[in-house]
N, C-alpha and C positions, 0 to 999 in steps of 0.2 A: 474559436472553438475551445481552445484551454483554458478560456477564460470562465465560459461555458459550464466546463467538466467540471472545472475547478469549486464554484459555487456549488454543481449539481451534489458532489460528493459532501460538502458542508451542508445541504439540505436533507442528506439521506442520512448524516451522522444525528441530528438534532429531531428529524422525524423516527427515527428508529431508537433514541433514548426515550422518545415521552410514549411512543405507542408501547415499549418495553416497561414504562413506567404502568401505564393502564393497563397492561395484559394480554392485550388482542393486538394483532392477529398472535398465532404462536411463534413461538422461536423460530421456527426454520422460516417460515415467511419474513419475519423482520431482518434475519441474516442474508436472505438473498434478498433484500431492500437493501441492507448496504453492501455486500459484494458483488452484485450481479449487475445494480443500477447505480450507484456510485463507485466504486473500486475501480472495478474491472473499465468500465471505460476512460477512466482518469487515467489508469496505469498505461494502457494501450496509448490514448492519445498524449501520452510524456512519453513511448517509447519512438511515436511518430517525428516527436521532436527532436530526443538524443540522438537517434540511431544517425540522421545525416549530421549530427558536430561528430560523433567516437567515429564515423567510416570519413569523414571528411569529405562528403560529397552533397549534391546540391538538397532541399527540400523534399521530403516526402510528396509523390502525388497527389494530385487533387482528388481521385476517387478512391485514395486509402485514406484520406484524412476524413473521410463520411465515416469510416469504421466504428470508431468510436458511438456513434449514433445509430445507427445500426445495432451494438451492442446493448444498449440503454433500451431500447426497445425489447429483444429478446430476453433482457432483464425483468421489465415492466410486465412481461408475458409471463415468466417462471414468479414472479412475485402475486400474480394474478392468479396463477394457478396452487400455491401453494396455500392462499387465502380462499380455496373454492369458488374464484368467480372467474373462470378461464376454460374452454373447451377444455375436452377432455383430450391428452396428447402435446399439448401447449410444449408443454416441458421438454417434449424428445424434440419437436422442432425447434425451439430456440437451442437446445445442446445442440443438435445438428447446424444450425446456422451459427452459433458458435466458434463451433471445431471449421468450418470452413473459413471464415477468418482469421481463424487464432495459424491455418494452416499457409492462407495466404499472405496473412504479416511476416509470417518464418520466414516464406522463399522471398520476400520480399528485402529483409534482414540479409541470406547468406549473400544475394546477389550483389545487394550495397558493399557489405564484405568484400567479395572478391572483386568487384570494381575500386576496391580501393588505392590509390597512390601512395606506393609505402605501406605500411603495417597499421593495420586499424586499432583503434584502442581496446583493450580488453573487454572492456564493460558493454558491449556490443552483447558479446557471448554471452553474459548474465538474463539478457533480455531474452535472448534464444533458447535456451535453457527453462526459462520462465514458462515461455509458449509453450514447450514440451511438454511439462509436467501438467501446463493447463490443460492441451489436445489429452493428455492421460486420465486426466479427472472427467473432463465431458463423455469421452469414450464408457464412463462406465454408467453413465443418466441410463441410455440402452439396457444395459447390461443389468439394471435394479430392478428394472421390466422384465426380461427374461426370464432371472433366477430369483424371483421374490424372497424365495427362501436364505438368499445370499444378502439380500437387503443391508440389514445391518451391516453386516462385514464390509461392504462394499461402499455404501455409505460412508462408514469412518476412513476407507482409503479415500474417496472424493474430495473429503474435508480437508485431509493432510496434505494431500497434490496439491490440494488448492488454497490452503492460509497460510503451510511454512515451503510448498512448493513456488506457485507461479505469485503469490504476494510477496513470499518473506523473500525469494532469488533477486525478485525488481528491486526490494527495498534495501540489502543489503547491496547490490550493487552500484544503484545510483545514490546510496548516501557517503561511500567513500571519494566520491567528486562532488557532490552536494554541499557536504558539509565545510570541506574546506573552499570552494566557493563564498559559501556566506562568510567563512572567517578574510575571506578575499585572499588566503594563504595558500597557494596550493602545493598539494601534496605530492611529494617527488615519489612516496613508496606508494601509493596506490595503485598505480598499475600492477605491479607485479606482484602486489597484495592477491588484485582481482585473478591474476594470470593462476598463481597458485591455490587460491581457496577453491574456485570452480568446482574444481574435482569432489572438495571433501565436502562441501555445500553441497553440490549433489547426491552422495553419498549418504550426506546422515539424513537428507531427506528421504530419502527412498527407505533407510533403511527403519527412520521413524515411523513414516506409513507403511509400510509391510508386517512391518514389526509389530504395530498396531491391532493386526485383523490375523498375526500368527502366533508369534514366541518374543513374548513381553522383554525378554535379553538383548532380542534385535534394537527393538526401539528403544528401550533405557544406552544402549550402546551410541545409537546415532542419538539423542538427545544432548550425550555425554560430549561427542565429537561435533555437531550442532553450535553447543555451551559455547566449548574450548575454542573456536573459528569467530563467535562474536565476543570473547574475551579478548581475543588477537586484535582484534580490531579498539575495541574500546581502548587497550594498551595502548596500543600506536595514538590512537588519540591525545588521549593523556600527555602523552611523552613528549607530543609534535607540541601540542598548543598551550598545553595546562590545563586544572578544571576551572580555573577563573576565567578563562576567554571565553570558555564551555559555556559557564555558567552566565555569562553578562551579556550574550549576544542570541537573543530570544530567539534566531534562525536555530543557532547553534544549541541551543539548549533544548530544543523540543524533538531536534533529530538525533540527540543526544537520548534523550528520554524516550524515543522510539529503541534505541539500542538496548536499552533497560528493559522496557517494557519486554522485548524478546525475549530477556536473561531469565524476567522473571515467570512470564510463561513456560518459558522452558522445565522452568522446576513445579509449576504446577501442572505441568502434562508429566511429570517423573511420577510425580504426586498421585494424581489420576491414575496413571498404568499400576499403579504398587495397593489403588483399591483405598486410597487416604480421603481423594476429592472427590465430587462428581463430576466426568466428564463434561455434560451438560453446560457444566458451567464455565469451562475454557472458552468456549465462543465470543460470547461476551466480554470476556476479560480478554482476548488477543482486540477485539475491536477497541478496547477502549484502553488498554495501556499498548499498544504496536501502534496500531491504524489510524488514532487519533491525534499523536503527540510526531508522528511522519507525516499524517496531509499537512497539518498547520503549520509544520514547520518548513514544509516543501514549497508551499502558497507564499508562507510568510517571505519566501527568497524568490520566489519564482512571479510569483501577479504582479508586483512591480514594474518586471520587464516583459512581461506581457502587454501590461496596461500600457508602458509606456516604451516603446520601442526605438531601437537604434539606439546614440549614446547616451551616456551617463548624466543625468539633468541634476539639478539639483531639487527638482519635483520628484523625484524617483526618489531618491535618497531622501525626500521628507517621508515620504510613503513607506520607504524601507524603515524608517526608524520608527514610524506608528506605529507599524505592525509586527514591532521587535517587541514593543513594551510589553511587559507580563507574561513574555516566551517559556521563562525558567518557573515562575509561580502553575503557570497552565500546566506545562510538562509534569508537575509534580503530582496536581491533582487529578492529570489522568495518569499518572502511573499509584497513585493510590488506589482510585476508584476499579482501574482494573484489576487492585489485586485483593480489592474486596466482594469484587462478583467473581472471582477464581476462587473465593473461601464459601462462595454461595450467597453473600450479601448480598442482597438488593440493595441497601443503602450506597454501593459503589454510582449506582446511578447519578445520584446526586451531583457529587464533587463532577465528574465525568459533563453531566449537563453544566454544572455553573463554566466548568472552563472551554468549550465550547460555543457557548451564549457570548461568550464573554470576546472571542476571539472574531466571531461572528459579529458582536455591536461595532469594536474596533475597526472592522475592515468596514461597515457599512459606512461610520462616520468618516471614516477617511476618505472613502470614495467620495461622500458629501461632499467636505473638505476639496478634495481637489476638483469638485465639478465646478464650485462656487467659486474657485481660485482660475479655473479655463474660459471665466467667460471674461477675464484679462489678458488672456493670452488666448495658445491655438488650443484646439480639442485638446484633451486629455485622452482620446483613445487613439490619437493618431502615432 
Protein backbone atom coordinates (compact mmCIF):
# COMPACT_ATOMS: atom_id res chain seq x y z
CA UNK A 1 0.00 0.00 0.00
CA UNK A 2 2.98 2.62 0.62
CA UNK A 3 4.35 1.44 -2.01
CA UNK A 4 1.32 2.17 -3.83
CA UNK A 5 0.83 5.87 -2.28
CA UNK A 6 4.19 6.46 -2.81
CA UNK A 7 4.37 6.23 -6.80
CA UNK A 8 0.76 7.59 -6.74
CA UNK A 9 1.91 10.97 -5.24
CA UNK A 10 5.11 10.95 -7.99
CA UNK A 11 2.42 10.56 -10.59
CA UNK A 12 0.24 13.42 -9.27
CA UNK A 13 3.54 15.76 -8.86
CA UNK A 14 4.67 15.19 -12.88
CA UNK A 15 0.86 15.25 -14.00
CA UNK A 16 0.16 18.37 -12.36
CA UNK A 17 3.58 20.20 -13.61
CA UNK A 18 2.75 19.45 -17.33
CA UNK A 19 -1.08 20.10 -17.18
CA UNK A 20 0.29 23.44 -15.24
CA UNK A 21 2.40 23.71 -18.11
CA UNK A 22 -0.66 23.61 -20.83
CA UNK A 23 -3.11 25.52 -18.63
CA UNK A 24 -5.99 23.45 -18.27
CA UNK A 25 -7.67 22.33 -16.01
CA UNK A 26 -7.30 25.73 -13.63
CA UNK A 27 -5.39 26.13 -10.77
CA UNK A 28 -7.58 24.88 -8.01
CA UNK A 29 -8.38 21.62 -9.92
CA UNK A 30 -4.56 20.87 -10.53
CA UNK A 31 -3.92 21.79 -6.65
CA UNK A 32 -6.40 19.28 -5.43
CA UNK A 33 -4.74 16.73 -8.12
CA UNK A 34 -2.01 17.04 -6.00
CA UNK A 35 -3.31 17.53 -2.36
CA UNK A 36 -6.29 15.67 -2.30
CA UNK A 37 -5.11 12.54 -4.69
CA UNK A 38 -1.55 12.44 -3.79
CA UNK A 39 -0.63 14.21 -0.42
CA UNK A 40 -3.29 13.53 1.48
CA UNK A 41 -3.26 9.85 1.23
CA UNK A 42 0.61 9.47 1.21
CA UNK A 43 0.57 11.42 4.53
CA UNK A 44 -2.30 9.42 6.08
CA UNK A 45 -0.97 6.08 4.93
CA UNK A 46 2.81 7.19 6.55
CA UNK A 47 0.85 8.25 9.63
CA UNK A 48 -0.69 4.50 9.63
CA UNK A 49 2.84 3.42 9.52
CA UNK A 50 4.59 5.73 12.49
CA UNK A 51 1.95 6.06 14.69
CA UNK A 52 2.45 1.88 15.93
CA UNK A 53 6.83 2.61 16.01
CA UNK A 54 6.26 6.48 18.29
CA UNK A 55 3.19 4.53 20.55
CA UNK A 56 5.17 1.23 20.38
CA UNK A 57 2.43 -1.06 19.68
CA UNK A 58 1.45 -3.49 17.23
CA UNK A 59 0.38 -2.68 13.23
CA UNK A 60 -2.33 -0.49 12.32
CA UNK A 61 -5.56 -2.51 11.38
CA UNK A 62 -6.43 -3.93 8.46
CA UNK A 63 -9.67 -1.71 7.77
CA UNK A 64 -7.71 1.55 8.55
CA UNK A 65 -5.07 0.86 6.29
CA UNK A 66 -8.06 0.99 3.16
CA UNK A 67 -8.09 4.66 4.33
CA UNK A 68 -5.78 5.76 2.38
CA UNK A 69 -7.80 4.49 -0.67
CA UNK A 70 -10.72 5.72 0.22
CA UNK A 71 -9.17 9.12 0.32
CA UNK A 72 -7.66 8.89 -3.20
CA UNK A 73 -11.03 8.46 -4.25
CA UNK A 74 -12.95 11.37 -2.64
CA UNK A 75 -9.83 13.22 -4.07
CA UNK A 76 -10.52 11.87 -7.57
CA UNK A 77 -14.19 13.19 -6.94
CA UNK A 78 -13.19 16.97 -5.73
CA UNK A 79 -10.69 16.83 -8.72
CA UNK A 80 -13.61 15.78 -11.00
CA UNK A 81 -15.63 18.22 -9.77
CA UNK A 82 -13.55 21.20 -9.83
CA UNK A 83 -12.87 20.38 -13.65
CA UNK A 84 -16.82 20.39 -14.19
CA UNK A 85 -17.18 16.83 -14.83
CA UNK A 86 -18.63 15.58 -11.49
CA UNK A 87 -22.38 15.72 -10.07
CA UNK A 88 -23.12 18.58 -8.71
CA UNK A 89 -22.32 18.27 -4.67
CA UNK A 90 -19.33 15.88 -5.25
CA UNK A 91 -17.24 18.17 -3.30
CA UNK A 92 -19.49 18.38 0.06
CA UNK A 93 -19.52 14.56 -0.01
CA UNK A 94 -15.98 13.78 -0.35
CA UNK A 95 -15.36 16.72 2.55
CA UNK A 96 -17.81 14.91 4.49
CA UNK A 97 -16.25 11.50 3.88
CA UNK A 98 -13.18 13.03 4.66
CA UNK A 99 -13.68 14.67 7.87
CA UNK A 100 -15.13 11.12 8.91
CA UNK A 101 -11.85 9.71 8.44
CA UNK A 102 -9.62 12.24 9.17
CA UNK A 103 -11.96 11.86 12.67
CA UNK A 104 -11.64 8.19 12.79
CA UNK A 105 -7.73 8.17 12.28
CA UNK A 106 -7.66 10.71 15.62
CA UNK A 107 -9.49 8.41 17.99
CA UNK A 108 -7.65 5.74 16.48
CA UNK A 109 -4.18 7.77 17.36
CA UNK A 110 -5.33 8.86 21.04
CA UNK A 111 -6.36 5.24 21.85
CA UNK A 112 -2.69 3.75 20.44
CA UNK A 113 -1.52 6.59 22.93
CA UNK A 114 -2.99 5.80 25.82
CA UNK A 115 -2.29 2.06 25.32
CA UNK A 116 0.89 2.79 25.33
CA UNK A 117 3.82 0.96 27.58
CA UNK A 118 5.69 3.84 28.96
CA UNK A 119 5.55 7.37 27.43
CA UNK A 120 4.78 7.38 23.71
CA UNK A 121 7.22 9.43 21.51
CA UNK A 122 6.19 12.98 20.90
CA UNK A 123 5.85 12.96 17.36
CA UNK A 124 2.60 10.98 17.67
CA UNK A 125 1.05 14.29 18.69
CA UNK A 126 2.46 16.14 15.52
CA UNK A 127 0.22 13.67 13.47
CA UNK A 128 -2.88 14.40 15.73
CA UNK A 129 -2.55 17.97 15.48
CA UNK A 130 -2.21 17.48 11.83
CA UNK A 131 -5.82 15.66 11.66
CA UNK A 132 -7.10 18.59 13.64
CA UNK A 133 -6.34 21.38 11.63
CA UNK A 134 -7.24 19.09 8.56
CA UNK A 135 -11.15 18.17 10.26
CA UNK A 136 -10.87 22.32 10.56
CA UNK A 137 -10.31 23.05 6.76
CA UNK A 138 -12.98 20.28 5.55
CA UNK A 139 -15.36 21.75 8.11
CA UNK A 140 -15.41 24.92 6.20
CA UNK A 141 -16.14 22.96 2.06
CA UNK A 142 -19.97 23.39 3.90
CA UNK A 143 -19.54 26.46 5.07
CA UNK A 144 -18.34 28.16 1.30
CA UNK A 145 -22.02 26.70 0.50
CA UNK A 146 -23.70 28.37 2.93
CA UNK A 147 -22.24 31.93 3.15
CA UNK A 148 -21.00 32.40 -0.58
CA UNK A 149 -20.56 35.75 0.20
CA UNK A 150 -17.80 34.53 2.81
CA UNK A 151 -16.31 32.51 -0.09
CA UNK A 152 -13.27 34.05 -0.38
CA UNK A 153 -12.38 34.52 3.16
CA UNK A 154 -13.03 31.24 3.96
CA UNK A 155 -11.30 29.75 1.22
CA UNK A 156 -8.03 31.35 2.09
CA UNK A 157 -8.60 29.90 5.77
CA UNK A 158 -9.09 26.28 3.94
CA UNK A 159 -5.72 26.63 2.22
CA UNK A 160 -3.70 27.64 5.43
CA UNK A 161 -5.39 24.74 7.67
CA UNK A 162 -4.43 22.77 5.13
CA UNK A 163 -0.73 23.46 3.44
CA UNK A 164 1.11 24.98 6.66
CA UNK A 165 -1.74 23.21 8.90
CA UNK A 166 -2.25 19.46 8.38
CA UNK A 167 0.99 19.28 5.57
CA UNK A 168 3.45 21.51 7.10
CA UNK A 169 2.61 19.85 11.22
CA UNK A 170 3.22 16.06 9.35
CA UNK A 171 6.18 17.44 7.61
CA UNK A 172 7.96 19.10 10.21
CA UNK A 173 7.30 16.46 12.57
CA UNK A 174 8.30 13.42 10.77
CA UNK A 175 11.35 15.02 9.35
CA UNK A 176 13.03 15.56 12.88
CA UNK A 177 13.24 11.48 13.11
CA UNK A 178 13.44 11.07 9.24
CA UNK A 179 16.25 13.03 8.72
CA UNK A 180 18.47 11.62 11.08
CA UNK A 181 17.46 8.29 10.17
CA UNK A 182 18.84 8.57 6.61
CA UNK A 183 22.04 10.02 8.28
CA UNK A 184 21.67 6.63 10.35
CA UNK A 185 22.64 9.24 13.35
CA UNK A 186 19.93 9.57 15.63
CA UNK A 187 19.00 12.35 17.22
CA UNK A 188 19.00 12.53 21.06
CA UNK A 189 17.29 16.30 21.13
CA UNK A 190 14.50 15.57 18.82
CA UNK A 191 12.08 14.50 21.10
CA UNK A 192 11.96 17.38 23.21
CA UNK A 193 12.50 19.56 20.21
CA UNK A 194 8.89 17.95 19.14
CA UNK A 195 7.69 18.03 22.89
CA UNK A 196 8.26 21.98 22.87
CA UNK A 197 7.60 23.21 19.28
CA UNK A 198 3.84 21.58 19.26
CA UNK A 199 2.53 24.42 21.03
CA UNK A 200 4.10 27.41 18.90
CA UNK A 201 3.72 25.28 15.60
CA UNK A 202 0.31 25.46 16.43
CA UNK A 203 0.16 28.70 17.16
CA UNK A 204 1.65 30.41 14.33
CA UNK A 205 -0.51 28.43 12.33
CA UNK A 206 -3.61 29.35 13.39
CA UNK A 207 -2.58 32.59 13.81
CA UNK A 208 -1.34 32.66 10.01
CA UNK A 209 -4.73 31.58 8.99
CA UNK A 210 -6.81 33.82 10.92
CA UNK A 211 -4.63 36.40 10.37
CA UNK A 212 -5.09 35.86 6.77
CA UNK A 213 -8.92 36.45 6.24
CA UNK A 214 -8.73 39.39 9.46
CA UNK A 215 -5.74 41.68 10.63
CA UNK A 216 -2.59 41.17 8.42
CA UNK A 217 -0.39 41.80 12.09
CA UNK A 218 -1.73 38.48 13.17
CA UNK A 219 -0.43 36.52 10.30
CA UNK A 220 2.89 38.56 9.56
CA UNK A 221 3.38 37.67 13.62
CA UNK A 222 2.64 33.85 13.31
CA UNK A 223 4.69 33.68 9.91
CA UNK A 224 7.53 35.57 12.16
CA UNK A 225 7.14 32.84 14.96
CA UNK A 226 6.56 30.01 12.07
CA UNK A 227 10.18 31.33 10.60
CA UNK A 228 11.80 31.35 14.06
CA UNK A 229 10.56 27.23 14.97
CA UNK A 230 11.99 26.18 11.44
CA UNK A 231 15.27 28.20 11.95
CA UNK A 232 15.39 26.25 15.33
CA UNK A 233 15.40 23.23 13.68
CA UNK A 234 17.54 23.88 10.66
CA UNK A 235 20.16 25.02 13.60
CA UNK A 236 20.03 21.91 15.43
CA UNK A 237 20.74 20.36 12.21
CA UNK A 238 23.69 22.12 11.37
CA UNK A 239 25.22 21.91 14.69
CA UNK A 240 24.46 17.86 15.07
CA UNK A 241 25.65 16.71 11.49
CA UNK A 242 27.27 19.75 9.39
CA UNK A 243 26.13 21.07 5.98
CA UNK A 244 28.56 18.43 4.43
CA UNK A 245 26.66 15.26 5.66
CA UNK A 246 23.61 17.56 4.62
CA UNK A 247 24.78 18.16 1.58
CA UNK A 248 26.31 14.53 0.26
CA UNK A 249 23.46 12.23 1.44
CA UNK A 250 20.65 12.80 -1.23
CA UNK A 251 18.02 11.41 1.63
CA UNK A 252 19.34 14.13 3.61
CA UNK A 253 19.78 16.93 1.35
CA UNK A 254 16.28 16.88 -0.20
CA UNK A 255 14.66 16.90 3.40
CA UNK A 256 16.95 19.36 4.01
CA UNK A 257 15.72 21.37 0.96
CA UNK A 258 12.07 20.77 2.05
CA UNK A 259 13.14 22.86 5.23
CA UNK A 260 14.19 25.62 2.85
CA UNK A 261 11.67 25.43 0.69
CA UNK A 262 9.45 26.34 3.97
CA UNK A 263 11.76 29.37 4.97
CA UNK A 264 11.41 30.43 1.76
CA UNK A 265 7.67 30.27 1.41
CA UNK A 266 7.43 31.74 4.48
CA UNK A 267 8.72 35.02 3.18
CA UNK A 268 6.81 34.90 0.07
CA UNK A 269 3.41 34.68 1.94
CA UNK A 270 5.01 37.95 4.32
CA UNK A 271 5.52 39.15 0.77
CA UNK A 272 1.80 38.46 -0.42
CA UNK A 273 0.07 39.71 3.02
CA UNK A 274 2.27 43.24 2.59
CA UNK A 275 0.52 43.42 -1.19
CA UNK A 276 4.33 42.74 -2.95
CA UNK A 277 3.36 39.16 -4.53
CA UNK A 278 0.30 37.56 -5.76
CA UNK A 279 -1.16 35.34 -3.72
CA UNK A 280 -2.08 32.99 -6.44
CA UNK A 281 1.18 32.22 -6.83
CA UNK A 282 2.13 30.58 -3.38
CA UNK A 283 0.38 27.44 -4.18
CA UNK A 284 2.56 26.44 -6.79
CA UNK A 285 5.64 27.53 -5.25
CA UNK A 286 4.79 25.54 -1.61
CA UNK A 287 4.11 22.41 -4.07
CA UNK A 288 7.27 22.69 -5.75
CA UNK A 289 9.83 24.03 -3.21
CA UNK A 290 8.05 22.11 0.32
CA UNK A 291 6.22 19.19 -1.29
CA UNK A 292 8.51 18.06 -3.82
CA UNK A 293 12.10 18.09 -2.27
CA UNK A 294 10.01 16.05 1.32
CA UNK A 295 8.24 13.29 -1.00
CA UNK A 296 11.62 12.32 -2.77
CA UNK A 297 13.49 12.75 -0.10
CA UNK A 298 11.08 10.56 2.26
CA UNK A 299 10.81 7.88 -0.74
CA UNK A 300 14.44 8.18 -1.45
CA UNK A 301 14.74 6.53 2.56
CA UNK A 302 11.63 4.92 2.88
CA UNK A 303 10.91 2.57 -0.64
CA UNK A 304 13.93 0.72 0.00
CA UNK A 305 12.50 -0.62 3.17
CA UNK A 306 9.29 -1.01 1.78
CA UNK A 307 10.43 -2.70 -1.29
CA UNK A 308 12.57 -4.75 0.57
CA UNK A 309 11.57 -5.76 4.19
CA UNK A 310 12.95 -7.18 7.38
CA UNK A 311 16.84 -6.69 7.54
CA UNK A 312 19.46 -4.78 6.07
CA UNK A 313 20.60 -6.58 2.70
CA UNK A 314 22.96 -5.39 0.95
CA UNK A 315 20.12 -5.10 -2.17
CA UNK A 316 18.68 -2.41 -0.04
CA UNK A 317 21.65 -0.49 0.29
CA UNK A 318 22.43 -0.69 -3.47
CA UNK A 319 18.95 0.64 -3.87
CA UNK A 320 19.37 3.21 -1.12
CA UNK A 321 22.49 4.58 -2.75
CA UNK A 322 20.76 4.75 -6.45
CA UNK A 323 18.32 6.71 -5.29
CA UNK A 324 20.60 9.05 -3.13
CA UNK A 325 22.46 10.20 -6.36
CA UNK A 326 21.38 13.71 -7.42
CA UNK A 327 19.39 14.22 -3.97
CA UNK A 328 21.29 17.69 -3.34
CA UNK A 329 21.29 18.82 -7.29
CA UNK A 330 17.40 17.88 -7.32
CA UNK A 331 16.81 19.65 -3.90
CA UNK A 332 18.26 22.75 -5.46
CA UNK A 333 16.24 22.95 -8.62
CA UNK A 334 13.07 22.50 -6.68
CA UNK A 335 13.78 24.95 -4.38
CA UNK A 336 14.65 27.33 -7.38
CA UNK A 337 11.84 26.50 -9.48
CA UNK A 338 9.61 27.11 -6.42
CA UNK A 339 10.77 30.46 -5.90
CA UNK A 340 10.33 31.32 -9.35
CA UNK A 341 6.58 30.59 -9.56
CA UNK A 342 6.29 32.63 -5.88
CA UNK A 343 7.89 35.62 -8.08
CA UNK A 344 4.99 34.58 -10.72
CA UNK A 345 7.38 32.71 -13.23
CA UNK A 346 6.14 30.26 -14.95
CA UNK A 347 9.55 29.33 -16.19
CA UNK A 348 9.81 27.86 -12.33
CA UNK A 349 8.05 24.87 -14.02
CA UNK A 350 10.75 23.72 -15.78
CA UNK A 351 13.75 23.25 -13.44
CA UNK A 352 10.72 21.72 -11.03
CA UNK A 353 9.87 19.12 -14.10
CA UNK A 354 13.65 18.27 -14.99
CA UNK A 355 14.12 17.35 -11.31
CA UNK A 356 11.38 15.16 -10.76
CA UNK A 357 11.68 13.38 -14.23
CA UNK A 358 14.75 12.84 -13.30
CA UNK A 359 14.09 11.19 -9.82
CA UNK A 360 11.24 9.37 -11.26
CA UNK A 361 13.85 7.61 -14.31
CA UNK A 362 16.26 6.87 -11.31
CA UNK A 363 13.90 4.95 -9.23
CA UNK A 364 12.34 3.26 -12.45
CA UNK A 365 15.81 1.93 -13.50
CA UNK A 366 16.49 0.78 -10.19
CA UNK A 367 13.48 -1.03 -9.74
CA UNK A 368 14.63 -2.63 -13.38
CA UNK A 369 17.90 -3.12 -11.95
CA UNK A 370 16.74 -5.06 -9.04
CA UNK A 371 13.98 -7.10 -10.74
CA UNK A 372 16.74 -8.38 -13.26
CA UNK A 373 19.07 -8.94 -10.18
CA UNK A 374 15.79 -11.30 -8.33
CA UNK A 375 15.51 -13.57 -10.91
CA UNK A 376 19.20 -14.81 -9.12
CA UNK A 377 17.86 -14.86 -6.08
CA UNK A 378 14.27 -14.45 -4.13
CA UNK A 379 11.71 -11.81 -5.13
CA UNK A 380 12.52 -8.55 -4.61
CA UNK A 381 9.10 -7.68 -3.12
CA UNK A 382 9.32 -10.18 -0.43
Amino acid sequence: MLIYLGLSALATFVAALILALIGQPPLPAIAHLVFAVGILPLIVGAMTHFVPVLTRSSRAPRHLLLAPLLLQLAGWLVFLDFCGDAPVGSTLAAAAGTLLIAGWLAGWMVERARRTLGRPHPGWRWYLAAIILLGMALMLVPAMTWWPEMRPQLRLLHLHLNTLGFIGLSALGTLQVLLPTALNSPDADAARRLRQHLPVACSAVLMIAVGAVTWLPLALAGAVLLTGLVLTIVRAFLQRYGWRALWDDGAAAALSGALFGFLLLAGLGAAHGLGTLDGRDAVPAFVVACLLPLVTGALTQLLPVWLLRGKRTPRRDRLHAALRRGGAPRALLFVCGGFLLGLGLTGGIWPALLGILHFVLVLLHSLATMSRLAHHGENIFK
